[in-house]
N, C-alpha and C positions, 0 to 999 in steps of 0.2 A: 816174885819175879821182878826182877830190876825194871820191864816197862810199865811197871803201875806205879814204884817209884819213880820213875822219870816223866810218867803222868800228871803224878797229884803236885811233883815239884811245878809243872807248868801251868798247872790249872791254877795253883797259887801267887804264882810268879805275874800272870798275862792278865790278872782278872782282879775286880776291885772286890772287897768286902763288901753284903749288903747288895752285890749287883744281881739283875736276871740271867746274866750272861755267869755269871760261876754258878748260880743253884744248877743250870740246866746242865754245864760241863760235870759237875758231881753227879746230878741225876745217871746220864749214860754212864760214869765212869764208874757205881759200884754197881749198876745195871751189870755191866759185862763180867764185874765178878763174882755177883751171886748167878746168875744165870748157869745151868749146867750146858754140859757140852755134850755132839752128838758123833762128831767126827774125829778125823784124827787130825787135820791141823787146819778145819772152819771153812773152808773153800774150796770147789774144786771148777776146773774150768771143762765144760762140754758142748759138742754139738746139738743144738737146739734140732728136731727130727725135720730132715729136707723140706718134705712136704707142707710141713708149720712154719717155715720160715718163710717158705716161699710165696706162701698164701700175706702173709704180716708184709711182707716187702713189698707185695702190690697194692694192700690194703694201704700201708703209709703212701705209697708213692701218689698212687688216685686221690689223696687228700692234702698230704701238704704241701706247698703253704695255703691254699684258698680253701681250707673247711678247715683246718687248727683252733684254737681258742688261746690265750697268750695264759700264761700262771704266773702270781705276782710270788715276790722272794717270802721266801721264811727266813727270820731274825733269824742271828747267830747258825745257820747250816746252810742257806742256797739263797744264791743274790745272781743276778744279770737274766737276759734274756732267754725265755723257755715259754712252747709252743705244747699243747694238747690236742693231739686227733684220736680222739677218746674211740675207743674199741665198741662195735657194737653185742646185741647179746649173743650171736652164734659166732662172733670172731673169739669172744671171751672163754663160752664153751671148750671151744674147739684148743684154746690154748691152758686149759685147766686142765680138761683132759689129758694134752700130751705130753704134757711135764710133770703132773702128780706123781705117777709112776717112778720115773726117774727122780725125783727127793726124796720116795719115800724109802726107794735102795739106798741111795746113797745117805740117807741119816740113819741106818744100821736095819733097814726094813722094819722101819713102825710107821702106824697107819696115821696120818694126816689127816687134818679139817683144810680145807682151805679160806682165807680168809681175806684177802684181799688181790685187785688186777689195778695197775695202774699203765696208763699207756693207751697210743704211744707216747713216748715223751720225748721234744725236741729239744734239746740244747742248744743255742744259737752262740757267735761269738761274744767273748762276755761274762761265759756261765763259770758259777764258781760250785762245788759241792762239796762242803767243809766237813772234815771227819766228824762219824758220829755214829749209835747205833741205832736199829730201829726200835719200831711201839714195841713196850714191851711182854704186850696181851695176847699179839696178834701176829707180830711180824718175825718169826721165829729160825724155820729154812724154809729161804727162799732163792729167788733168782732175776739174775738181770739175763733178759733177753736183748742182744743189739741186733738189732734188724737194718739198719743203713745208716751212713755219714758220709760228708761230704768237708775232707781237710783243708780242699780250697789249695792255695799255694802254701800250704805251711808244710815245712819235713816232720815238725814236733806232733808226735801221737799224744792220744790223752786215756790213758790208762788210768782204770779203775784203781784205788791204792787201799791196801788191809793190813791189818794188823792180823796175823796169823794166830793160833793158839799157844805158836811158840814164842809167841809174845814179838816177831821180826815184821819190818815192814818190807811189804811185798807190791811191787806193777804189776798190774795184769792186764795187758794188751789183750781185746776183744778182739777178733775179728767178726765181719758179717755173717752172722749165722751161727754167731756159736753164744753161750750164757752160760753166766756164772753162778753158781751154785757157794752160797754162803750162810753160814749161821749168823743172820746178821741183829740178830737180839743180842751176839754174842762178843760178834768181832767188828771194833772199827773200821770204817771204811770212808771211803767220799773222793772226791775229784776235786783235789785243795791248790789244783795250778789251773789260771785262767786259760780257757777252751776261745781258740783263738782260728780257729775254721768256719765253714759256714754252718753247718749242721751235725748234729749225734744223734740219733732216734735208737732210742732202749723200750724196754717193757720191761714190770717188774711184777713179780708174782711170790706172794706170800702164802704160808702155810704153816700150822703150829699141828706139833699133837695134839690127838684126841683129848691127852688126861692134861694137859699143862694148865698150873694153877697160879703161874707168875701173871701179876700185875703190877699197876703203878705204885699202886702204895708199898711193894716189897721194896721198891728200891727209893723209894720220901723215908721209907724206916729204919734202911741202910745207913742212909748219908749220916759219917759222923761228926763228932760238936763242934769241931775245930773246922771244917769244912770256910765259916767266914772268918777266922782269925786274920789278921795283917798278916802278909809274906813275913816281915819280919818277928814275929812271934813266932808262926808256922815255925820258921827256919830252928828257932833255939829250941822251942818245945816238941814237936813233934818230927822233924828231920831226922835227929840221929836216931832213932827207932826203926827209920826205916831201913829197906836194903841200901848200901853204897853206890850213889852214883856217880858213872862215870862223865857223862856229861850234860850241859844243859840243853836239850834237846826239844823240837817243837812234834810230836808226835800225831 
């Protein structure tokens, strides 16, 4: 597929040999290609159920900003300001329960473990969220729930951005109350233009099948040797093997 060539051209191109910042760009990037796939092209956009949204809306609004907790950046994926008003255990419940169902249709009706809730999570202006994929143990199909924002005087929306299974980069404008459903072990994704409103509140919710036996070491035994070559070696030795690119692109 031409975007995993226009991938590894960037990850070679942007990043030094020897750095933590290309091991982990390699890590995700043969992540997404050994991983299999569930859907037909990694995303789909739905109504989060009335009643669950509506409950998460009041829940955020009663606490942020004066009960939040602040979260500090992650190297190389998430830098600026961002707010935590952590869900308690019957709000978690209640949001496990009503979206398990709905990933487990829509990733072809196989039965799910659940495995992680994060949220809520505030975005303040600031926030960056650099493409990337997620754990690759645990975090398998999942979903961003957006529950409320606040753009402030700005016209620019800030949509989620993916790398589809058909290898195209896609926006996806949330509205309130609806969540995105993604294989995101599978497909890049992140918010790589700075969030320049007052506030974004998401929830995100993970889940793997029962039998999945991918972890980290499948994709540390992936990465191959040429991975820290110089760009310029990269280029003569391993370039023209790949598919033809058309141009040099930051993906």
């Amino acid at each position: 597929m031409e975007f995993y060539a226009k991938r590894e051209e960037w990850i070679m191109r942007t990043t030094e040999p020897g750095s933590q910042k290309r091991w982990e760009y390699w890590l995700d990037f043969m992540q997404m290609q050994i991983h299999p796939t569930f859907t037909e092209n990694g995303f789909s956009l739905r109504d989060i159920p009335t009643a669950l949204h509506q409950k998460l809306s009041r829940y955020f609004h009663e606490r942020y900003p004066r009960n939040a907790q602040v979260e500090h950046d992650v190297p190389y994926f998430i830098e600026g300001a961002r707010n935590m008003a952590f869900l308690d255990s019957q709000m978690q419940t209640e949001v496990i329960s009503g979206v398990q169902p709905i990933h487990e249709e829509w990733a072809g009706n196989i039965p799910l473990e659940y495995t992680a809730l994060y949220g809520i999570r505030t975005y303040e202006a600031g926030s960056k969220l650099f493409m990337h994929v997620d754990r690759a143990s645990t975090h398998v199909i999942s979903a961003i729930l957006h529950i409320a924002r606040d753009y402030g005087n700005q016209t620019e929306t800030w949509p989620i951005e993916i790398i589809g299974l058909d290898g195209k980069h896609h926006k996806v404008e949330l509205k309130e109350g609806q969540m995105l459903l993604y294989e995101s072990s599978k497909c890049y994704h992140g918010r790589p233009s700075e969030f320049e409103g007052k506030y974004y509140a998401s929830a995100f919710v993970h889940f793997k099948p029962k039998d999945w036996a991918y972890v980290n070491e499948h994709r540390v035994a992936a990465v191959p040797r040429h991975f820290n070559f110089p760009y310029s070696r990269w280029v003569t030795d391993i370039q023209p093997k790949l598919p033809q690119l058309r141009s040099k692109v930051e993906l």
